[in-house]
C-alpha positions in Angstrom: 0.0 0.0 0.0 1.2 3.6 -0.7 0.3 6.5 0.9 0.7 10.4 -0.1 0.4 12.8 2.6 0.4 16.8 2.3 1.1 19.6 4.9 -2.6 19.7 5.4 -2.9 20.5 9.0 -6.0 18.5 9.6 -3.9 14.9 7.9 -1.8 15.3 10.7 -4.2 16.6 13.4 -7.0 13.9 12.7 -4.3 11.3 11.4 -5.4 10.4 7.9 -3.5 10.3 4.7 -4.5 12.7 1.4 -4.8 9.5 -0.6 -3.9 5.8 -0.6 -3.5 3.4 -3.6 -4.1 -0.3 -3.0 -3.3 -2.2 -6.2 -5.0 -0.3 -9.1 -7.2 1.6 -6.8 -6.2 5.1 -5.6 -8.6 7.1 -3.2 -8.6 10.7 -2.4 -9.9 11.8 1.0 -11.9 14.5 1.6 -9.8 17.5 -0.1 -10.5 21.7 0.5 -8.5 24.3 -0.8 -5.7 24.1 1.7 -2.0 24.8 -0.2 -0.5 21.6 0.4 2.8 23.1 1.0 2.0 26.2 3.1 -1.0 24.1 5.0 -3.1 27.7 4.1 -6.9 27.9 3.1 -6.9 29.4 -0.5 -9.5 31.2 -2.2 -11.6 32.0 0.7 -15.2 33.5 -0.7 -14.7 31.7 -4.0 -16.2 28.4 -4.6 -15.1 28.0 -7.9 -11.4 28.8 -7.3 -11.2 26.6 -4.7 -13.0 23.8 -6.4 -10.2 24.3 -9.6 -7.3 24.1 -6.8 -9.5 21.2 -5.0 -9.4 19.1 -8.7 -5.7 20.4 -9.4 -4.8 18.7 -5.9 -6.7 15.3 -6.9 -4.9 15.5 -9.8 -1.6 15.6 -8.5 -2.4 13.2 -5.1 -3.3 11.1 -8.3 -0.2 11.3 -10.5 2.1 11.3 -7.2 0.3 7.3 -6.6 1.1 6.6 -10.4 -2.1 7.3 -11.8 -3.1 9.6 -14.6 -6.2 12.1 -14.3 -8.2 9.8 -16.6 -8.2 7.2 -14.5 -10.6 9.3 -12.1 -13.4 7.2 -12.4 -15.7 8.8 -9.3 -15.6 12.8 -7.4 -18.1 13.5 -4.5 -18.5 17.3 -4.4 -20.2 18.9 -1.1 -21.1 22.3 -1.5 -21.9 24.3 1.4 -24.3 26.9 -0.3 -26.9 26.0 -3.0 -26.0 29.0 -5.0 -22.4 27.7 -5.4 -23.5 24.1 -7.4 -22.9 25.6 -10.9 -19.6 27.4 -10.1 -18.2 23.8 -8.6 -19.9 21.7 -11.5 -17.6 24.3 -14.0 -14.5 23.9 -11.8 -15.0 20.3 -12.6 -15.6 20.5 -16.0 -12.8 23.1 -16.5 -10.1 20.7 -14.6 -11.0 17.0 -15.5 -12.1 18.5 -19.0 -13.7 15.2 -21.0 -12.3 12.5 -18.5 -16.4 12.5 -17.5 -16.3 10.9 -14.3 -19.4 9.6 -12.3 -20.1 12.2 -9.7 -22.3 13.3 -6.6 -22.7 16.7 -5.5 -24.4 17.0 -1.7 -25.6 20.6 -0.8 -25.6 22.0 2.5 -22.5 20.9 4.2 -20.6 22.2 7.1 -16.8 21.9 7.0 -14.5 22.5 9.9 -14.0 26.0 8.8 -16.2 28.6 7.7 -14.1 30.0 5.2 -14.6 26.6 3.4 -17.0 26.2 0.6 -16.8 22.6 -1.4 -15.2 19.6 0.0 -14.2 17.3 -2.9 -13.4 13.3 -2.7 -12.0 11.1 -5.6 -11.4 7.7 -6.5 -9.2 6.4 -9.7 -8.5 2.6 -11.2 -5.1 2.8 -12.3 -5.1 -0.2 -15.2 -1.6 -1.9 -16.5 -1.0 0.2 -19.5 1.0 -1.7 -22.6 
């Protein structure tokens, strides 16, 4: 098993990893905007910027287990406020471009901070490529 880990304050705090691949299988935690160098919140007040730097750090948890961002097979999106749901669905779009994978978006969440808006998970299949 691999794990990737990030200065994300709450990986350490709570005692979790940013994502773990078992086989082919990579799965993201639950990811906000936090800089994973700097442990920082980005973007407060902006759902979609921090939904593009959510996807961006999938991405790259991804990649850093071996995977590529087309073998993102499933997100889960929770957005705290209804009127954000189209500016997350275009971060989305706008990051994991035709890669089209199945997704959920849950409205109405709390996160540990206020300043957080969308809470993003992820899981990939990473298949033997020839």
């Amino acid at each position: 098993m691999q794990r990737h880990f990030t200065n994300n304050p709450y990986e350490n705090k709570f005692g979790y990893s940013r994502a773990v691949r078992k086989g082919p299988f990579i799965f993201i935690s639950g990811t906000t905007s936090i800089d994973p160098t700097s442990g920082e919140l980005r973007y407060p007040g902006s759902a979609y910027d921090q939904a593009r730097a959510i996807f961006s750090e999938i991405v790259r948890a991804v990649e850093v287990l071996g995977g590529r961002k087309g073998d993102i097979v499933r997100v889960r999106m929770f957005v705290a406020e209804d009127r954000d749901t189209g500016k997350v669905g275009q971060a989305l779009k706008d990051v994991l471009g035709d890669v089209g994978p199945a997704a959920t978006m849950i409205v109405g969440s709390r996160f540990v901070s206020s300043d957080m808006l969308v809470e993003i998970e992820a899981d990939a299949v990473v298949m033997v490529r020839a």
